[in-house]
TIVO-2410 file (N, C-alpha, C; in nm, 3 decimals):
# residues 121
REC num residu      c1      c2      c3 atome chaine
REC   1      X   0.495   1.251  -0.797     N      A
REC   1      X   0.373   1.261  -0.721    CA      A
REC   1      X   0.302   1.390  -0.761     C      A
REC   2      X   0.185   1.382  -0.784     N      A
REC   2      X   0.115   1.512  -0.859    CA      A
REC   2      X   0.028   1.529  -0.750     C      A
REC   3      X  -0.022   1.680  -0.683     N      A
REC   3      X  -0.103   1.751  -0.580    CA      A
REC   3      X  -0.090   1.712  -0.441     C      A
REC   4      X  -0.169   1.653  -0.386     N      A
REC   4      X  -0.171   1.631  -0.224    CA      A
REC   4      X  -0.039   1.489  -0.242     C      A
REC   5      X  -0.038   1.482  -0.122     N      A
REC   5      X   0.032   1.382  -0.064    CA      A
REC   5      X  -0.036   1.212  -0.096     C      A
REC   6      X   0.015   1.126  -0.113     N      A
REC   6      X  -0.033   1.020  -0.108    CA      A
REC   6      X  -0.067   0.963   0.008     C      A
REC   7      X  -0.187   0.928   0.030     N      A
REC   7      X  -0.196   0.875   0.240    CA      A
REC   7      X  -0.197   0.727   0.235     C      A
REC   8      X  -0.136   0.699   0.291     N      A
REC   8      X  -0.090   0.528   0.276    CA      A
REC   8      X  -0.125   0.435   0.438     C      A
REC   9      X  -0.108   0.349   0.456     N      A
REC   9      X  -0.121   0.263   0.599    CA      A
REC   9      X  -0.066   0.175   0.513     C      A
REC  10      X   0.105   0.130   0.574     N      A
REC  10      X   0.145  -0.044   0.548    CA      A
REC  10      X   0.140  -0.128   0.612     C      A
REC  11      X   0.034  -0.248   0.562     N      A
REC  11      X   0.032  -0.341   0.653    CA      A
REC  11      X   0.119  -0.415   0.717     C      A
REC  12      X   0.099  -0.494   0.846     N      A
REC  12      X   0.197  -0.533   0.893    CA      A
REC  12      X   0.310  -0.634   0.833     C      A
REC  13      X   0.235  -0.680   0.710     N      A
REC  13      X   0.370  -0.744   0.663    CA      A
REC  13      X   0.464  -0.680   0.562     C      A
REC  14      X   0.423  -0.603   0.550     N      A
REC  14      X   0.579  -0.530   0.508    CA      A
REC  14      X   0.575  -0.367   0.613     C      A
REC  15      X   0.521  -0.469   0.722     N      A
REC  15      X   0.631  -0.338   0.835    CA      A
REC  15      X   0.746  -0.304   0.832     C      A
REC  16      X   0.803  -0.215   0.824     N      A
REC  16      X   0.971  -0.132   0.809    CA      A
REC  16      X   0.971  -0.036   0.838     C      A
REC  17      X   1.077   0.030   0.929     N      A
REC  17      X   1.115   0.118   0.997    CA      A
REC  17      X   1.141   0.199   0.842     C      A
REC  18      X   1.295   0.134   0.799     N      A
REC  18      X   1.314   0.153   0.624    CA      A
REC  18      X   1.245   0.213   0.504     C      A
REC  19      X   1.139   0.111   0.541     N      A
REC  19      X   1.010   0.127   0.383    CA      A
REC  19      X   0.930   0.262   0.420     C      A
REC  20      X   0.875   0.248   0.587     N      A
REC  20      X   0.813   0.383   0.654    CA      A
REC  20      X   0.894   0.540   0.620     C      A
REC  21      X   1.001   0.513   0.596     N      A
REC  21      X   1.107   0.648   0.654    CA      A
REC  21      X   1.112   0.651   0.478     C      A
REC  22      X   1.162   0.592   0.351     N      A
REC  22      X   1.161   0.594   0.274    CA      A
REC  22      X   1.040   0.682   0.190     C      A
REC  23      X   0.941   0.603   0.248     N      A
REC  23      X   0.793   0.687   0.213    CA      A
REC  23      X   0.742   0.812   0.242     C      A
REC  24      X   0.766   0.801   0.350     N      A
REC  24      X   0.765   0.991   0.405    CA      A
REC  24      X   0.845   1.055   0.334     C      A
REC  25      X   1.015   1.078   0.289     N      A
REC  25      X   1.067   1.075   0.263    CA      A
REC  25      X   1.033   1.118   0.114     C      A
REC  26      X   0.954   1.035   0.028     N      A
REC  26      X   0.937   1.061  -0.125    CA      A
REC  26      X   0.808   1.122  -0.151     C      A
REC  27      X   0.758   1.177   0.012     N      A
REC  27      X   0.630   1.263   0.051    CA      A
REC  27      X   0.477   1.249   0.072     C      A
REC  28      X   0.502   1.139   0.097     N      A
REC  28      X   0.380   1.053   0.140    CA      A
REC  28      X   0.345   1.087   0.241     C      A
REC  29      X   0.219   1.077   0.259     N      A
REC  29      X   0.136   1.055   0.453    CA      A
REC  29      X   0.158   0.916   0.460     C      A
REC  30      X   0.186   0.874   0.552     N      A
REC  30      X   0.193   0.718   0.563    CA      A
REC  30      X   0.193   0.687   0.740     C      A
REC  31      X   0.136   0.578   0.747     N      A
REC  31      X   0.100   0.533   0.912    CA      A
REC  31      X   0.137   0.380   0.850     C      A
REC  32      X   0.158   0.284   0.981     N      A
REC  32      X   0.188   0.159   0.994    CA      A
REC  32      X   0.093   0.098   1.062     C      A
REC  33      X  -0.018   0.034   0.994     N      A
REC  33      X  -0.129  -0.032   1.086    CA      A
REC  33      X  -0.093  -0.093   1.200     C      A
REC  34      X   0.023  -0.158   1.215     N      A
REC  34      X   0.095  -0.173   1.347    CA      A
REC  34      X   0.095  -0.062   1.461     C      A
REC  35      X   0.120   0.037   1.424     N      A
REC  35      X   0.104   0.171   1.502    CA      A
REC  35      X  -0.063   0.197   1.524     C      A
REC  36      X  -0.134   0.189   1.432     N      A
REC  36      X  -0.267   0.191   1.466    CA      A
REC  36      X  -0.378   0.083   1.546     C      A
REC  37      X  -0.317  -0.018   1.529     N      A
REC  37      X  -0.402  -0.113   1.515    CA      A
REC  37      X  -0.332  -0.245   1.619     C      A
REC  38      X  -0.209  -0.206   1.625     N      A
REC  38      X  -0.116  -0.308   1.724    CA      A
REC  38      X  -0.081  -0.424   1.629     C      A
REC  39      X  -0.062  -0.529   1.683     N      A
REC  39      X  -0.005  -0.631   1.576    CA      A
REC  39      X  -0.148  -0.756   1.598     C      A
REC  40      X  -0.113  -0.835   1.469     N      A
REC  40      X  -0.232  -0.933   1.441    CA      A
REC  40      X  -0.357  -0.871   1.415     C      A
REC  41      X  -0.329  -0.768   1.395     N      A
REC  41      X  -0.503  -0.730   1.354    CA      A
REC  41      X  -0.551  -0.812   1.213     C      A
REC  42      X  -0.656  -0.827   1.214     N      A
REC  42      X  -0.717  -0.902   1.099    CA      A
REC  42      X  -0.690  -0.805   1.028     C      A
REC  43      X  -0.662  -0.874   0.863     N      A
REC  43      X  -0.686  -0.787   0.712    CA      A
REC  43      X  -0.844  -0.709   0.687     C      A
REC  44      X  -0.944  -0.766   0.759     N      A
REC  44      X  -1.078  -0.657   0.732    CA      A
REC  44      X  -1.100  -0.561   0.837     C      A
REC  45      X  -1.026  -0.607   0.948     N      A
REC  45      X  -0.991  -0.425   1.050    CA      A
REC  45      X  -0.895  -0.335   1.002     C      A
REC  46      X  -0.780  -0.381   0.928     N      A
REC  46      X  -0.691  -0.288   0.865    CA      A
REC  46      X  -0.777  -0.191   0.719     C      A
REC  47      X  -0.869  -0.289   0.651     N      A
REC  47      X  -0.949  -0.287   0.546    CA      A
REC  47      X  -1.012  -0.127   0.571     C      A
REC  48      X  -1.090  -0.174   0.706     N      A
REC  48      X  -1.228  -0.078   0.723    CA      A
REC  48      X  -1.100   0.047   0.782     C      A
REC  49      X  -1.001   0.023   0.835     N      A
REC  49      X  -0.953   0.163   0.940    CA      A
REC  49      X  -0.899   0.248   0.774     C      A
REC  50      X  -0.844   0.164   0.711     N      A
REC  50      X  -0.817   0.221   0.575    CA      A
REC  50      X  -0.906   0.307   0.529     C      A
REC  51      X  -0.986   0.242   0.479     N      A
REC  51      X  -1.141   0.328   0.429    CA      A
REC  51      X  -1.151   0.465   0.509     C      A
REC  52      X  -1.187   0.428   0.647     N      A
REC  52      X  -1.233   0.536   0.694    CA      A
REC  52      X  -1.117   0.681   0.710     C      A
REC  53      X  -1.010   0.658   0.740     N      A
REC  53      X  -0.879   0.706   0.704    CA      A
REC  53      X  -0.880   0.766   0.531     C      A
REC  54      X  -0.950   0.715   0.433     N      A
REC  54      X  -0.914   0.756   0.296    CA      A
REC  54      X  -0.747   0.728   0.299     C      A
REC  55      X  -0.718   0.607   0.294     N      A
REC  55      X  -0.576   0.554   0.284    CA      A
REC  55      X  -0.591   0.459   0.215     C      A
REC  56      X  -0.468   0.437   0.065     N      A
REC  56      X  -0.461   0.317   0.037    CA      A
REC  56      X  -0.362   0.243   0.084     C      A
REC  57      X  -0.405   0.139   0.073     N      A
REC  57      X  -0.299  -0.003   0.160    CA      A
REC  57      X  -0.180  -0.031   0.092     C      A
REC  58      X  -0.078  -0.070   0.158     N      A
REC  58      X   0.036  -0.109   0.104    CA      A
REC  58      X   0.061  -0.224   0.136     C      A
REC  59      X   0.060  -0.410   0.071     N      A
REC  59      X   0.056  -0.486   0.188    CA      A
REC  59      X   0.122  -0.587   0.102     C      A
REC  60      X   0.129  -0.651   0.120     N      A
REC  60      X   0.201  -0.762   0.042    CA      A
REC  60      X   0.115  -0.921   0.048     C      A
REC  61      X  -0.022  -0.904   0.123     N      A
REC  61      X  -0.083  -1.016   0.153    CA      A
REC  61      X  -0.198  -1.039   0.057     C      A
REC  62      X  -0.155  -1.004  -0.057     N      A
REC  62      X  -0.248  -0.983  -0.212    CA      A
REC  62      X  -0.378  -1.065  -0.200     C      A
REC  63      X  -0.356  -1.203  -0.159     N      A
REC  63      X  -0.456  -1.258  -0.196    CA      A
REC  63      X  -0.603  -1.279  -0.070     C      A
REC  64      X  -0.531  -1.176   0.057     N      A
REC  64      X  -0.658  -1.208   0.108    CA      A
REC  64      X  -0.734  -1.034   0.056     C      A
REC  65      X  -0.642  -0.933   0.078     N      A
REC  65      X  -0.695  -0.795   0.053    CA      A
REC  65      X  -0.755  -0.812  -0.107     C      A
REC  66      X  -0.692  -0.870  -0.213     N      A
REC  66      X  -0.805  -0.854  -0.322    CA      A
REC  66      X  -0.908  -0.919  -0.314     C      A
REC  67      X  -0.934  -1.024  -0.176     N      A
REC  67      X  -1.078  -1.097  -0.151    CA      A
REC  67      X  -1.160  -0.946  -0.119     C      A
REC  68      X  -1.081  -0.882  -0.005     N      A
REC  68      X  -1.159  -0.811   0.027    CA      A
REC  68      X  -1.221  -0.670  -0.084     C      A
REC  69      X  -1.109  -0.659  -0.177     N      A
REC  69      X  -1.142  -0.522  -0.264    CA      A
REC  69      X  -1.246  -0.581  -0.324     C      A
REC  70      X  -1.224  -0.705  -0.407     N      A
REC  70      X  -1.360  -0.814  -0.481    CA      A
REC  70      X  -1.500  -0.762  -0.405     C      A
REC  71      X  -1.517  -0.758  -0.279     N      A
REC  71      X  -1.623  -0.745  -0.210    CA      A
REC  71      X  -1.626  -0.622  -0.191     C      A
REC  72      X  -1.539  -0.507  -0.189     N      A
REC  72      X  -1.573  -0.333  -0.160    CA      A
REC  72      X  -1.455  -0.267  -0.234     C      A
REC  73      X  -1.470  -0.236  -0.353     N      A
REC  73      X  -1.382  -0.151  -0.403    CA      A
REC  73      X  -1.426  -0.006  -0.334     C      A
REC  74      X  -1.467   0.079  -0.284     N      A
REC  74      X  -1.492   0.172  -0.225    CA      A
REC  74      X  -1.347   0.228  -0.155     C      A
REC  75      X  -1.244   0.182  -0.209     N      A
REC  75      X  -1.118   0.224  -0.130    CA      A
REC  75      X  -1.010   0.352  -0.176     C      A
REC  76      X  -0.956   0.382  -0.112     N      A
REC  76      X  -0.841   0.500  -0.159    CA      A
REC  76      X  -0.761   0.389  -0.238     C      A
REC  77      X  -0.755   0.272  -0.247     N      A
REC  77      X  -0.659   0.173  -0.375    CA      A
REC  77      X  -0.563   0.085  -0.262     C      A
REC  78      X  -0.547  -0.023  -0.339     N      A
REC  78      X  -0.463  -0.143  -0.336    CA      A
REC  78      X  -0.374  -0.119  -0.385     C      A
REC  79      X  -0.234  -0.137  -0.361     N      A
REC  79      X  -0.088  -0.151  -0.384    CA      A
REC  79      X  -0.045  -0.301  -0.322     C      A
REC  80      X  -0.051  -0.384  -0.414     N      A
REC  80      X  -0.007  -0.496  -0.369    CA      A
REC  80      X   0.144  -0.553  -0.426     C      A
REC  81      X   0.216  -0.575  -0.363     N      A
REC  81      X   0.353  -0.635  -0.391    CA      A
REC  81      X   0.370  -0.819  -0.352     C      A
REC  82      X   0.398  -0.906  -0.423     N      A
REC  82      X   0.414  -1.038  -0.450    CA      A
REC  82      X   0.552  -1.060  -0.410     C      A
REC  83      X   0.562  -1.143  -0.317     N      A
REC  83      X   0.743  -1.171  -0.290    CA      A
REC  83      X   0.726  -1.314  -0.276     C      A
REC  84      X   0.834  -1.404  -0.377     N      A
REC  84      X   0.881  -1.488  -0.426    CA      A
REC  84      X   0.991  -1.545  -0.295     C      A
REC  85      X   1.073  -1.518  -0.229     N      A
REC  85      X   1.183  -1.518  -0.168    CA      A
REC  85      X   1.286  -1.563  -0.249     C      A
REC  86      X   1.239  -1.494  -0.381     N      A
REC  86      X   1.430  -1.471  -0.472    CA      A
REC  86      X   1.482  -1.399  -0.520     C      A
REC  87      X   1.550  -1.285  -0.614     N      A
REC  87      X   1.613  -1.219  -0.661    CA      A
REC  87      X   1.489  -1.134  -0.696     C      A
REC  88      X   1.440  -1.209  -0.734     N      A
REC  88      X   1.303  -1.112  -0.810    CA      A
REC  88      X   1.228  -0.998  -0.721     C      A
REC  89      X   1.229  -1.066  -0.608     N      A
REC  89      X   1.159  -0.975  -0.489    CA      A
REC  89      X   1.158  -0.813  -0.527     C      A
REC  90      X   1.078  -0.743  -0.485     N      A
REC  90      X   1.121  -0.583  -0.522    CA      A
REC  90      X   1.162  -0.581  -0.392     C      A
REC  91      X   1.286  -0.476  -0.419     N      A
REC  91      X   1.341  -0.343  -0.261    CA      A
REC  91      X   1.259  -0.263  -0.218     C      A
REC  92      X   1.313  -0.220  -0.113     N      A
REC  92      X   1.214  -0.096  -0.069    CA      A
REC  92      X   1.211   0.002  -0.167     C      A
REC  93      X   1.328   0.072  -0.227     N      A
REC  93      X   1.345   0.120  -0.353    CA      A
REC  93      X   1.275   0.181  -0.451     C      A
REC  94      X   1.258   0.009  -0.521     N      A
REC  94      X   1.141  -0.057  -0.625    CA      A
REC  94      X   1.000   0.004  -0.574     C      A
REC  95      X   0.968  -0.009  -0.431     N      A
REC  95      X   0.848  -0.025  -0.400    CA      A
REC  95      X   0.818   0.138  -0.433     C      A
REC  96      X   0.908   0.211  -0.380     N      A
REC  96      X   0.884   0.360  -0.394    CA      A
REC  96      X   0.847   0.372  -0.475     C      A
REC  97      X   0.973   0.367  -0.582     N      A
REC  97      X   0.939   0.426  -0.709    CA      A
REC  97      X   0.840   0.351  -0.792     C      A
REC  98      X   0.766   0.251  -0.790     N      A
REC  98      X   0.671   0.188  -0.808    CA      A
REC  98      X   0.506   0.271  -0.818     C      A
REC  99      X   0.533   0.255  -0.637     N      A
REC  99      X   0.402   0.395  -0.654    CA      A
REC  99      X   0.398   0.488  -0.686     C      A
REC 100      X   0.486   0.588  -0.698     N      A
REC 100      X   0.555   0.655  -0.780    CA      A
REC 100      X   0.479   0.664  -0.956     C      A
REC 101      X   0.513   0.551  -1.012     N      A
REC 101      X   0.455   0.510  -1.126    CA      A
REC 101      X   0.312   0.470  -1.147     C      A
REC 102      X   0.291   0.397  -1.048     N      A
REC 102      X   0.105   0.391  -1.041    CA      A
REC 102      X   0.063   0.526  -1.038     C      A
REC 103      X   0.089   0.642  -0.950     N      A
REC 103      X   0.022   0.754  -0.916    CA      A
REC 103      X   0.056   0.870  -1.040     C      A
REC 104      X   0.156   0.833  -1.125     N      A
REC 104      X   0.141   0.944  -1.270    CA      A
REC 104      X   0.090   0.818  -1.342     C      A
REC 105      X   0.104   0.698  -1.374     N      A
REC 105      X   0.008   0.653  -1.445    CA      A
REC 105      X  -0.168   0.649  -1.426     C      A
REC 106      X  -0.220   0.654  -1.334     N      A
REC 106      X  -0.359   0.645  -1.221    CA      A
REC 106      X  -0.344   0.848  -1.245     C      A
REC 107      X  -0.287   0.911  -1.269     N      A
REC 107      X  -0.314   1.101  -1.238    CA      A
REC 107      X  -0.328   1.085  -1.111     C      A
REC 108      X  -0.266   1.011  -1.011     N      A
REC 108      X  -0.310   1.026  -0.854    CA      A
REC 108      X  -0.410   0.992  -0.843     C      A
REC 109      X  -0.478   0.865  -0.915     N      A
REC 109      X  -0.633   0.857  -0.873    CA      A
REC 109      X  -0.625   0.698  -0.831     C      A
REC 110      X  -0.633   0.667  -0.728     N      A
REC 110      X  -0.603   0.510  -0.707    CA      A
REC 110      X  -0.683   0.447  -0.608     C      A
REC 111      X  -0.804   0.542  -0.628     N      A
REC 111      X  -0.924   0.492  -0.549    CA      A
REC 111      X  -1.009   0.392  -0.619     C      A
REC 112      X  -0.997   0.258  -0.566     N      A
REC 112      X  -1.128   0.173  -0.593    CA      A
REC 112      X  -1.000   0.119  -0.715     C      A
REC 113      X  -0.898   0.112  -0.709     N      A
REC 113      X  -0.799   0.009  -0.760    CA      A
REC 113      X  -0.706  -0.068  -0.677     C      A
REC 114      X  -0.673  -0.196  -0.768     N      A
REC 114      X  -0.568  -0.285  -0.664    CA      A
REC 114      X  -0.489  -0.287  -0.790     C      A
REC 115      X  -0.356  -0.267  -0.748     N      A
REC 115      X  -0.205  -0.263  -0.861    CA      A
REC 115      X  -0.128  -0.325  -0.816     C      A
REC 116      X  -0.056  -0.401  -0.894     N      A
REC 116      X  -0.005  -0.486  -0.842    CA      A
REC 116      X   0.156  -0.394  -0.910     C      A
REC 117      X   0.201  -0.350  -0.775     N      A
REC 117      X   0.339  -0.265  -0.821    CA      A
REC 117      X   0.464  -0.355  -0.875     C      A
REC 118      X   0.465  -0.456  -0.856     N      A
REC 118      X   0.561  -0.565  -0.918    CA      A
REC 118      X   0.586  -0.539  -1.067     C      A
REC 119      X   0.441  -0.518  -1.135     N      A
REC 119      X   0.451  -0.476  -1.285    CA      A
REC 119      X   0.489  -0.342  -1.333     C      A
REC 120      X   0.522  -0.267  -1.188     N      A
REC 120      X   0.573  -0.098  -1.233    CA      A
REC 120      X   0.713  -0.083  -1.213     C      A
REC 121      X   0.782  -0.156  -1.202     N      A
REC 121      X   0.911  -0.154  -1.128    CA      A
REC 121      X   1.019  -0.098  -1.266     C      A
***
């Protein structure tokens, strides 16, 4: 991780006590839109609280959030993870060290991108 902290919000589907504590942990700012936002919030209220926060998303629901980046890249960045329900899946782990790899590949710049961390693992 190079300079400030990475500021993150994971969406509720890959809520984890685990993934949360992991992330802090490898020195992240990180919040759980669940904590912000309660549960069921729509993907374009998590979208906009993101934005305004300067947080990129951590979510695993790729295909509605890259509808939304399609329509406003204006974001601190997309981290999207794809789960299969097989072996392939990434760990919490993976996911770390993943962003990890986006953020020295990106120089920490991962605003107004969506990565799909599956390919950084």
């Amino acid at each position: 991780m190079l300079g400030e902290p990475l500021r993150l919000i994971v969406d509720e589907c890959l809520n984890s006590r685990e993934l949360t504590t992991r992330l802090h942990t490898a020195g992240h700012d990180v919040v759980a839109s669940v904590d912000q936002l309660g549960y069921a919030a729509d993907d374009a209220t998590v979208f906009a609280l993101a934005k305004a926060e300067g947080r990129a998303i951590l979510t695993a629901d790729c295909d509605d959030f890259l509808a939304l980046h399609e329509r406003d890249c204006s974001h601190a960045g997309l981290l999207l993870v794809h789960f299969d329900s097989d072996a392939r899946d990434m760990t919490f782990a993976q996911i770390v060290g993943a962003i990890a790899k986006a953020e020295d590949f990106h120089h920490a710049d991962l605003a107004g991108r969506a990565i799909v961390l599956n390919h950084l693992r």
